[in-house]
C-alpha positions in Angstrom: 50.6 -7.1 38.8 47.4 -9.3 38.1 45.9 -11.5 40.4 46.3 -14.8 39.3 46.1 -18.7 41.2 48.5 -21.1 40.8 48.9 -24.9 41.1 51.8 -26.6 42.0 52.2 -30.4 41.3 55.1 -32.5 43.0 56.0 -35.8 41.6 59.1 -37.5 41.2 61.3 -34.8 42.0 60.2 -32.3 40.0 58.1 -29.8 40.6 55.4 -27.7 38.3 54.3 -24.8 38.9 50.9 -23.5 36.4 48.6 -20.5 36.1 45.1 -21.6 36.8 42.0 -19.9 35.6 39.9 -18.4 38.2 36.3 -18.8 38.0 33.4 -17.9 40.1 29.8 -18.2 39.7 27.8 -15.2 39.3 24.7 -16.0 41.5 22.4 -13.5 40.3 22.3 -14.5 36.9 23.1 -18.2 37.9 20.2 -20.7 36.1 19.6 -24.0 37.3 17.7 -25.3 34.9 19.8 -23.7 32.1 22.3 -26.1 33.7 20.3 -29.1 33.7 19.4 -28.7 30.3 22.6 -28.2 28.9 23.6 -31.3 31.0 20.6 -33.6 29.7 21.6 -32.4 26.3 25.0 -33.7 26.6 23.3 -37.4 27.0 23.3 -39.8 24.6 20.1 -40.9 22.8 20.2 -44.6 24.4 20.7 -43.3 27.9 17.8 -40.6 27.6 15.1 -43.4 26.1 16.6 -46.0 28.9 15.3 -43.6 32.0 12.5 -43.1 29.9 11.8 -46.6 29.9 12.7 -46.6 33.9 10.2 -43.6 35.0 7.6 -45.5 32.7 7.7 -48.8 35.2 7.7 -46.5 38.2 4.5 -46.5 40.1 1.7 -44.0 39.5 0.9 -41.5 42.7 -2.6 -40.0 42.8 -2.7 -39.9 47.0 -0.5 -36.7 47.1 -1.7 -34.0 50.0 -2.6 -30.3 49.2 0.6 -28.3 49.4 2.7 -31.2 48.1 5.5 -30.0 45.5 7.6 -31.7 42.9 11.1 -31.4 44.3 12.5 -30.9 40.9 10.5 -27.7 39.7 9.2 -27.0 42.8 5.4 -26.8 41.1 2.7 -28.9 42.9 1.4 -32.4 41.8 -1.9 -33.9 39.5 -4.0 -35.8 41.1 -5.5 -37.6 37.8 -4.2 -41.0 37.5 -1.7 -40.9 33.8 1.4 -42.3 32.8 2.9 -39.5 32.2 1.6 -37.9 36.1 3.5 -38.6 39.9 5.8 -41.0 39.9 7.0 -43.0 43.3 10.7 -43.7 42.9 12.2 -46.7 44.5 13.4 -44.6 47.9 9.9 -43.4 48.0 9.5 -39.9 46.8 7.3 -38.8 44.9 8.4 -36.4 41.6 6.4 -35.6 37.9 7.3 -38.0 35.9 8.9 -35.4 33.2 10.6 -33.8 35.9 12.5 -36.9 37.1 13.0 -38.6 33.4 15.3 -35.4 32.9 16.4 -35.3 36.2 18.2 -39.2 35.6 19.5 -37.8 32.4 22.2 -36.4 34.2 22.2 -37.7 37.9 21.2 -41.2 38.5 20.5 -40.6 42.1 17.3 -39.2 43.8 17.3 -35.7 44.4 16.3 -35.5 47.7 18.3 -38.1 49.9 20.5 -39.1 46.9 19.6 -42.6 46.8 21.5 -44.1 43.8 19.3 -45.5 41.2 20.7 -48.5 38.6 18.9 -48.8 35.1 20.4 -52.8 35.5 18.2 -55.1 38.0 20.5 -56.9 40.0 
């Protein structure tokens, strides 16, 4: 007999029982940026230029300390002033500003202490 899960739903009197695919994650070949690319690619075209348009009003960094990493792609930080370098989000941390534009794409929420970010000013 093959091993199999079920899930059984009760309402109103009846009761269902259905074969549910098992799945588990393979952690040696597991990619997280594979996933967060798939993900970003899933957004639409107006959503990816809006938090482009949000990183872009974000404060520039240039005062990061030796050592300090991008929490995103775990790679350190420029210290040449750009647009496109560090950017401060509004909970304080400090990411590249590619890094966290794709980042939004697909979580609007800081990835560190999951701050919730809103493309509307309220």
């Amino acid at each position: 007999m093959d091993n199999f899960s079920v899930m059984v739903s009760e309402n109103n009197n009846s009761t269902v029982v259905m074969p549910v695919a098992s799945t588990s994650i393979d952690l040696e070949i597991f990619d997280l940026d594979e996933v967060l690319t798939m993900a970003a690619g899933d957004s639409s075209p107006c959503l990816i230029g809006a938090w482009k348009a949000f990183v872009s009003t974000l404060p520039a960094v240039v005062d990061v300390a030796d050592g300090d990493v991008c929490s995103v792609c775990m790679e350190g930080f420029e210290r040449q002033r750009s647009p496109d370098g560090n950017k401060r989000v509004p909970c304080g941390h400090v990411y590249h500003s590619n890094c966290i534009t794709v980042w939004l794409q697909s979580c609007n929420s800081c990835p560190l202490c999951r701050r919730h970010f809103s493309l509307h000013r309220h």
